[in-house]
Each structure stands twice: as structure tokens, then as C-alpha cells.
N, C-alpha and C positions, 0 to 999 in steps of 0.2 A: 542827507539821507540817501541811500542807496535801493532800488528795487534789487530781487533777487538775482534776474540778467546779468545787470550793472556790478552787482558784488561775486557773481561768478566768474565774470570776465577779467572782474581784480584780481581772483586768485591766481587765474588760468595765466596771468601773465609771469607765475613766477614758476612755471613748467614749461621747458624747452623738452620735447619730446623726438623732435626729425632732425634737428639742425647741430650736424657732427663736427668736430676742427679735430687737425691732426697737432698735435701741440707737445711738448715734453713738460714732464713732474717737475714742477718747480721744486722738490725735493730730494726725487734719487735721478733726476735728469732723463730719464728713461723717454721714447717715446712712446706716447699713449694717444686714445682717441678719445674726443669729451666734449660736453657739451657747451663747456668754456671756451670762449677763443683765447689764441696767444694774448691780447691788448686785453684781455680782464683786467682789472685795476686792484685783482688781489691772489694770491698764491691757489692753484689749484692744485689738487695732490694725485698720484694714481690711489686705485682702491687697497695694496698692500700698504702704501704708507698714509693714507687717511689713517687707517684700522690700529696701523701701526703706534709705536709710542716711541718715536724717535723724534716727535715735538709735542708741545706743550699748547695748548689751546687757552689755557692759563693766562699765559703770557703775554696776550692783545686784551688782558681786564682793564678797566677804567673805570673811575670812580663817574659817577653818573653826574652831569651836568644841568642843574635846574634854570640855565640859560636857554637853554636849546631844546626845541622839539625833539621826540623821541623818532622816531620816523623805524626667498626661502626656495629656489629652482634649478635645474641641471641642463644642461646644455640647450641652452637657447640663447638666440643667434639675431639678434639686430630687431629683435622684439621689447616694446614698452606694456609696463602696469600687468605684470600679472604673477602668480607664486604658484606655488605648488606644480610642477610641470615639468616634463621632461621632451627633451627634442622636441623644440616650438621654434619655427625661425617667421621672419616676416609678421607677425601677427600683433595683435593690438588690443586687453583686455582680455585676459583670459587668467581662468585659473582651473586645476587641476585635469590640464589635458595633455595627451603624449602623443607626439609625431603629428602635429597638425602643422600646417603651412598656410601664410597669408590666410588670416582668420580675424576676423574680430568681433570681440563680445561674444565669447564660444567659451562653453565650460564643458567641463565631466566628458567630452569628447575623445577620441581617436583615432588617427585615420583621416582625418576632414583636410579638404584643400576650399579654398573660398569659401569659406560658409561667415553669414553674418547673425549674428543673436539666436545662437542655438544650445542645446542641452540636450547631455546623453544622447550624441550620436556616433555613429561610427561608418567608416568607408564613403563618408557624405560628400560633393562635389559640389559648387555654387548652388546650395542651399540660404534660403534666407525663412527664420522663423521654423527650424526643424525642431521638433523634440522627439527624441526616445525615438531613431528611425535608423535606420541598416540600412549602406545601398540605393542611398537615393541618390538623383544627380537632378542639379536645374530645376529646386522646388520649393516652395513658397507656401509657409503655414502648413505643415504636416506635422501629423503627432502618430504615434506607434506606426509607423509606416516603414515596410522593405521593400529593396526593388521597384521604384518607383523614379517615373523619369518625366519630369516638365506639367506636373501638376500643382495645385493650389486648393489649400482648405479640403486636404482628405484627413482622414481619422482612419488608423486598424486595415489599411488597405497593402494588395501587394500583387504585381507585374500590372503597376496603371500606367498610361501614359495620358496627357492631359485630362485625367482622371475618368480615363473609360478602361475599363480592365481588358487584360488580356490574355492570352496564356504563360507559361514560360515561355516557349517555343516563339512565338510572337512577339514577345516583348522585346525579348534580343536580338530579332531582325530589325525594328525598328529602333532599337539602340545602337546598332551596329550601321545606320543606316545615317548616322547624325557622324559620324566619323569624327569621334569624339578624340583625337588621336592627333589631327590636323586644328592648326590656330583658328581658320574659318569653321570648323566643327564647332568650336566653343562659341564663335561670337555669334553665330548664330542660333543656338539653343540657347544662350544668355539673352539676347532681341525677343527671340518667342517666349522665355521664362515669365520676361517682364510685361511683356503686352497681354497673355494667359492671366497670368493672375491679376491684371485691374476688370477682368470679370468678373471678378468674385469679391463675394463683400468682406469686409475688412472688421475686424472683430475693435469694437470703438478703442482699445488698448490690450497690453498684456499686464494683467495682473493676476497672479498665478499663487493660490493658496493666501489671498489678503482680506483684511478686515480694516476697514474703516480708511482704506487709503488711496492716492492719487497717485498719476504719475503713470509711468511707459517702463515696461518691462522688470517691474517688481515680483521678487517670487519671496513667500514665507514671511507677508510685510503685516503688522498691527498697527494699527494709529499713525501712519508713513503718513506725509501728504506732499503733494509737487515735488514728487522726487522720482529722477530717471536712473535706469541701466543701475539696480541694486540688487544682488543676492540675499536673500536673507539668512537667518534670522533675522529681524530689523524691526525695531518697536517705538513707537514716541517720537519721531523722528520728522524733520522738514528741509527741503529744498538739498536733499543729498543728490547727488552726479558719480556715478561709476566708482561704486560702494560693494564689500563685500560682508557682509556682518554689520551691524552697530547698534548702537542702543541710545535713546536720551541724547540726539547731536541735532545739529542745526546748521546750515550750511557747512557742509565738509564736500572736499572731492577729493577723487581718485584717492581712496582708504580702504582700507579692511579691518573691522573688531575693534572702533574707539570708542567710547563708553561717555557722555558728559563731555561732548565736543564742542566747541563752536567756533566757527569763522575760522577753519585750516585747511592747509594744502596738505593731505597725505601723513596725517596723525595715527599712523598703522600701530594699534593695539595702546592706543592711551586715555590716560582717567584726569576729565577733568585739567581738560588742555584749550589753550583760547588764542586764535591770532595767530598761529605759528606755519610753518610749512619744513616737509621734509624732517617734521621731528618724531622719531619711533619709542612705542615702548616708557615711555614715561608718565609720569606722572604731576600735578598742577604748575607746565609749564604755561608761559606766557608771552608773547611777545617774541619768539625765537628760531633761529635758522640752523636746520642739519643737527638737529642734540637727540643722543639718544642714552636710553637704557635710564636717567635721571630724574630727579624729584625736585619740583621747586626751585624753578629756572626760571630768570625773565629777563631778557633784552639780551641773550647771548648767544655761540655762533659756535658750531662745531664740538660740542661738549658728548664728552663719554662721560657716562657714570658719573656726571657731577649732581649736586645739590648744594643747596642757597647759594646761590650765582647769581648777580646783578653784571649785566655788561662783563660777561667770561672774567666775575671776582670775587671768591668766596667771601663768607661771609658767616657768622656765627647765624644761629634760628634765630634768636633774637633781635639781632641787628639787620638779617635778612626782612624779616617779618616788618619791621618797624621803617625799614628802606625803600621796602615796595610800599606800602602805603601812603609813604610820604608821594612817591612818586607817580601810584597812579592819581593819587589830588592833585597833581599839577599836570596831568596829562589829561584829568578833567577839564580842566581851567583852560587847557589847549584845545581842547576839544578834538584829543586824539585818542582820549580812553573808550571803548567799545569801536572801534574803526582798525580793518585788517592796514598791513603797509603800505602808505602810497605808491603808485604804481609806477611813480616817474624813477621809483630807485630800486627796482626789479633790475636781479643782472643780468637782466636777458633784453633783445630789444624786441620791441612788440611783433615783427614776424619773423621769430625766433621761436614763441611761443605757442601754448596749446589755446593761449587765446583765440589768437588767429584763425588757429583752424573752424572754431565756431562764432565769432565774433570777425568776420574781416573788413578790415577797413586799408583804405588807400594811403599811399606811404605820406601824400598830402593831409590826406586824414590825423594820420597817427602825428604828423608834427605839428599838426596846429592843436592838439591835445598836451601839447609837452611831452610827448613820450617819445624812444629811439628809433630809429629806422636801419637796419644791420643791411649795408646792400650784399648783395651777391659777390661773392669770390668767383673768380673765372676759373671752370676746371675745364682744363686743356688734357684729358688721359687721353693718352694714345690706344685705341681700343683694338682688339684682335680680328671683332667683326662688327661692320656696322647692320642696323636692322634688314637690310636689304637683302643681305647675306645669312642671315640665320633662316633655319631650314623649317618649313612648317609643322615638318613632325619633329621627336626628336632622335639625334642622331644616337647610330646604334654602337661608337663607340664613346667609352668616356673621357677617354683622353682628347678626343677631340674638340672638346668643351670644360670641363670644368678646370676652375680657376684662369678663362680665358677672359678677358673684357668684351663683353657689349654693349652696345649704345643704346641710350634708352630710347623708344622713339618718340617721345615729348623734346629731349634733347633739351633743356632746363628752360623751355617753353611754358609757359602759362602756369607750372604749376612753382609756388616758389621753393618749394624744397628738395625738386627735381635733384636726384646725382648727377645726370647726365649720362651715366655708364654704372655698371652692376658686372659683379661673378657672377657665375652658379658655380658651389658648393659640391663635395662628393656625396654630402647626407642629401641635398639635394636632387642631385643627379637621380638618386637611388629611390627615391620618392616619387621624379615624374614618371621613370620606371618601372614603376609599381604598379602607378595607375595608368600605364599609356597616353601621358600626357604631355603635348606640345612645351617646346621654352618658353618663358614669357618673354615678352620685346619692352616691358617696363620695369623701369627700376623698380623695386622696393615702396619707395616713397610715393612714387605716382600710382601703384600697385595700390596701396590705402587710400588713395585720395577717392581712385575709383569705388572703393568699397564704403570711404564717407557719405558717399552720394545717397546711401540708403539710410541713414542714421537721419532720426529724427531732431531737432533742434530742442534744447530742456525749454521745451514753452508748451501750454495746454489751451485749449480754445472749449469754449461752452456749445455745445452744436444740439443740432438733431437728430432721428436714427432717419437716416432715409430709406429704411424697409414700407414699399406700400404693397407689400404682400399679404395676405391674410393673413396671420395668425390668432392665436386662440386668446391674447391680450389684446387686440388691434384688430379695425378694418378701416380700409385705409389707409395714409401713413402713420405712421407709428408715432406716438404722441413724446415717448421717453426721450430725457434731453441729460447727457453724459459731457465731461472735461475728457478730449481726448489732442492728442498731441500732431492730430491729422487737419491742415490748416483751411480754412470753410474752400481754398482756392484750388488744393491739392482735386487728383484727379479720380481717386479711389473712392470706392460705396463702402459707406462707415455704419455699420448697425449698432445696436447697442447688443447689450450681453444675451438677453433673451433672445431679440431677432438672430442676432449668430447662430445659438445652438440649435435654433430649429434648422436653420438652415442648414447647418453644416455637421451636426448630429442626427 
């Protein structure tokens, strides 16, 4: 038996999210970029000829062996998990935002550059926890807030700076004054963002329009329990992870709108699916990889539009029906029926995956588990500028930069999925331009690593509220005891719901 951790970490190994290889279609030869490497041990296709019907998926069916264990968006740019959205690059988790950059878990926004787990904002700048706010830059937990610069926990507020008001007049000499334009401008109003807001207390989670439910940053949630980073609607539901919609599911990640889920990777819009990853759109699959739009699939691989398939091979209903049951009784007997896929036969190797990113263990770790270890490819690009050399505002011609190489300055240092080297882009260009804003000096990848830093880990802790302020429930400290995802060792003052809004209302 598996705890809920242990069975997330199963899933997360069969999502490679960062780690790109330059390789050609094993079909129309073309080169393409993918998350396969060339040594995959089976055919990888571009997305024209996946879609395409110039092969037959058919054709690897197999009668099933009772020897043997069974074992929607527009131009966005080098961004994972997210739909509805237009002009998104670098970002991670998003849905329904336009023109955002290096963003994660940001919805209904636009405009936003760094912001982490925000809603309905716009013109926002290393924001963390913004909702419904215009014009903020460098702030932490705001709601209905404009013009607002290096504050924490305001409400309906506007020209504050670390939440003392000021005029307009005022406001924009000391905005003008952080010289937010230069790369030191930023890091240093990101240094006092963060050390401002561990003054202020910390609302015990975000659960936003919920009834009866657990969990860190649920909005629109009923009957949810242990479950992080979900949009709702979401009703009846447990141990969901970067969820948009769902209904009646039980362990699923990174999904939107499954209905009757359980134990899947990314069963976007399906009914009554069990065990599967990367399968859309269907309906009582089981056991199966990459099938979509189909009905009554189990143990098969790349299916369009199919139904009654056992191991990619039709099958009348009848003989369907009468096949799978024969066979989950012997996957009983294996004691492989209710258990997602062993993780030693994920085609990815374990830091390749989005395991890793929340689960990391050491490459000695991961082999004495039986799992892969993918070492690093040496990238030798020949760059145009190294860090040293880029300018700390940005330069005021375009040509002079975009589609130039830069080095990252990690340098595929410490982090493992380091590029080493990055473009910047003309949409890009035109964005830091926008906002008069510095190049960055990190790739992409180490660009998110930094912004992971603020993501909570899907685990909850029983605590205290440490409010020993007076209020009108309390004297003294405050007796209410809440599941909140902030760990007894963390450094932040954790209130419960009521002490918050006195506070902060």
C-alpha cells in the first residue's frame, strides 16, 4: 500500500516537463524537439504525424498474455500545463491568461511578469498571492489593490508602499526610486518583498469560496479534501494536485474536467477512467497511455477514436467485456489490479521527471530504488554574450539582442535542468519593453526553479493559530487549531481564518 506522497510521486514520474532532446520523427524524419530522447526504445512521432493517420496504432495489438504481469491555446512558447491562453512564454500552470511571462499558477490574468498563484490581475510584477489587483509590483497577499508597491496583506488599497499610503505624486518617486529598469533594482525589491511580508501573518491557507474542504489554494471547492493548486468547480473529491475542474476523482494530477477519476496522470475531460496517463476525452478507459476521444480501452497505447481494445486490439462488446474480466481476475491474483504502473517502466528516467522537481532524491538514491538515472548531455553552445557582458538595463536596440545566445549564469550548475544558454525572443523583447524591464541572466528553466521556491510541497500539518492578540473569540493565544500546508519549522506567523480577518480586514 502506498500513502498519498508515495502514490503522487508514482504518477509524477511518468511527466517529463523541462527536459527537451533535439531528435527527428521517426516517421516523416523531420527534425523536431521532444521530450523523448533519440535511445527511446520505441517510435516517437512529430505532433502532425501523431494526429495524423499515416499509421495505424492497431498494428502493435496483442492478444493478452495470462503468463505475465500486466505492468486548447495560441501562441505559447516553451510553457507546460496550461489551456485556454494566448501569448504565454516561460510560465508553468496557467489557464486563461494573455501576454504573461514567467508566471506560475496564474489564471484570468494579463499583463503579469513573475507572479506566483494569482487571479485576475493585470500589469502585475513579482507578485505572490495577488487577487483582482492593477499595477502592483513586489506584493504579497493583496486583494482589490492598484498601484501598489512592496506590500503584504492589504485589501481595496492604492499608491501604498509597504502598506503606508501615499499620494500619487509620492508614490512614483519612490517607485522611481527602486530603479526598477536595472537587474539590481529587482533583486533588490524582490530581498525586501520577501523579508516585508514574513511581518505579517499568514492566512492558515487559501481556500477561496469552499465548503467542507482541505488543502492549499482551492477556489469554488465542496467536499475537496487534501488537495492543492485546484480551480474549481470541484466537488467529492481527494488528494487532487494542479487540477482545473472536477468532479467524484481521487488521486488525479495535472487535469481539467474528469468526472469519476481515479489514480491518473492528466485524464482531461473523462468519465469513469482508472490507472491511465496522458489519456483525453474518454471514456471507461483503464490501464492506458496517450488514447484519446475513445470508449472502453484497457492496456493500450496511442489510440484515437478507438473502443473495446485490449493491448491496441479490437474486439467485439462482448468478447471485450468478457476479456477484461477474465483479466482483471488475474491481475487480482498478481496483485496488480487497483495499483497505477510500476514506476521502474516510466519512459522517462527519474530526473527527467516532474517527480523530481517535488520529490528529489540523489542519483544513488534513485538506483538503489531500481529506477533510471538520465545523466546530463554536455551543451557546448557557442553563446553571443556571456553573463558578464549583458547590460543591466535593457538595450535600446532590438537587434542587438534578440535571437542572440546568452549564458545562463547557473551555467548548468546546481540546477539539473539548467539549458545553460537561452534567446530572447522578439514577443519578448517587446514585453520587457513594455515594462522597462532588465534581461534576465537565467535560463528559462532555472527562471522556474527560482519561482518553485515559493510553492508549497502537497503535504498539510495540524498546528496552532499563533495569534496572541486580543480578539473578540480569544485572549491570549488563540486556542483554534487548523491543517495548513505551512510546516511547524517554516518561518511565517500562521493565523487561523478568523484571527486573519480581524487582522487584515
Amino acid at each position: 500500500m502506498f500513502c498519498f506522497l508515495c502514490r503522487l510521486q508514482r504518477r509524477m514520474m511518468w511527466r517529463n516537463e523541462r527536459v527537451y532532446y533535439n531528435r527527428q520523427c521517426d516517421l516523416c524524419r523531420k527534425n523536431i524537439i521532444a521530450t523523448y530522447d533519440k535511445t527511446a526504445p520505441f517510435p516517437v512521432y512529430c505532433q502532425k504525424c501523431w494526429w495524423g493517420d499515416d499509421w495505424n496504432p492497431y498494428e502493435y495489438g496483442r492478444d493478452f498474455d495470462f503468463t505475465k504481469d500486466i505492468a486548447f491555446s495560441k501562441d505559447v512558447y516553451l510553457s507546460v500545463c496550461g489551456w485556454f491562453c494566448e501569448h504565454v512564454y516561460y510560465s508553468w500552470y496557467f489557464c486563461y491568461d494573455k501576454d504573461i511571462v514567467d508566471c506560475s499558477m496564474v489564471s484570468n490574468s494579463e499583463l503579469c511578469y513573475q507572479c506566483i498563484e494569482s487571479d485576475k490581475c493585470a500589469r502585475c510584477l513579482y507578485c505572490f498571492l495577488a487577487f483582482g489587483s492593477l499595477n502592483c509590483a513586489f506584493c504579497v497577499d493583496v486583494k482589490n489593490c492598484m498601484d501598489c508597491f512592496l506590500c503584504a496583506g492589504l485589501r481595496n488599497k492604492k499608491y501604498c508602499v509597504r502598506n503606508i499610503q501615499y499620494s500619487k505624486e509620492d508614490y512614483e518617486k519612490i517607485l522611481k526610486s527602486y530603479a526598477l529598469n536595472t537587474r539590481s533594482g529587482l533583486r533588490k525589491a524582490l530581498k525586501e518583498r520577501d523579508d516585508f511580508a514574513l511581518k505579517y501573518p499568514k492566512r492558515f491557507s487559501v481556500l477561496l469560496k469552499t465548503t467542507n474542504s482541505t488543502g492549499y489554494f482551492l477556489t469554488n471547492a465542496k467536499n475537496t479534501r487534501h488537495s492543492f493548486y485546484v480551480l474549481g468547480p470541484v466537488e467529492n473529491s481527494k488528494y487532487l494536485v494542479y487540477m482545473d475542474q472536477a468532479k467524484d476523482c481521487y488521486d488525479i494530477n495535472n487535469s481539467g474536467k474528469p468526472e469519476l477519476c481515479y489514480d491518473c496522470v492528466t485524464p482531461d475531460e473523462c468519465f469513469q477512467e482508472r490507472f491511465c496517463v496522458f489519456c483525453w476525452r474518454n471514456s471507461f478507459c483503464d490501464y492506458s497511455y496517450n488514447c484519446h476521444n475513445g470508449n472502453n480501452i484497457f492496456g493500450s497505447i496511442a489510440l484515437k477514436k478507438g473502443e473495446y481494445a485490449i493491448l491496441n486490439k479490437k474486439y467485439s462488446k462482448e468478447d471485450f467485456t468478457l476479456l477484461k474480466d477474465k483479466i482483471i481476475e488475474h491481475m487480482k491474483k498478481t496483485g496488480e489490479w487497483g495499483e497505477f504502473f510500476p514506476s521502474n517502466i516510466s519512459p522517462f528516467s527519474y530526473n527527467e521527471t516532474q517527480a523530481y522537481e517535488h520529490f528529489p532524491l540523489t542519483k544513488d538514491e534513485v538506483l538503489a530504488k531500481g529506477l533510471s538515472w538520465k545523466e546530463r548531455e554536455l551543451r557546448n553552445y557557442a553563446v553571443d554574450f556571456l553573463v558578464s557582458e549583458v547590460l543591466g538595463t535593457l538595450p535600446s536596440n532590438e537587434n542587438e539582442i534578440v535571437g542572440k545566445v546568452i549564458e545562463c549564469t547557473n551555467n548548468g550548475k546546481n540546477i539539473n535542468t539548467c539549458t545553460t544558454a537561452f534567446r530572447i525572443t522578439a514577443y519578448e523583447y517587446g514585453f520587457y519593453k513594455r515594462f522597462n524591464l532588465p534581461l534576465p541572466v537565467l535560463c528559462p528553466n532555472c527562471r522556474y526553479y527560482e519561482r518553485l521556491k515559493y510553492k508549497f510541497p502537497p503535504n498539510l500539518y495540524r498546528r496552532q493559530c499563533m495569534c496572541d492578540k486580543k480578539h473578540a473569540h480569544h485572549e491570549g493565544k488563540c486556542p483554534n487549531e487548523f491543517e495548513t500546508p505551512y510546516a511547524p519549522e517554516r518561518p511565517e506567523i500562521v493565523y487561523c481564518e478568523k484571527c486573519y480577518q480581524q487582522e487584515v480586514y
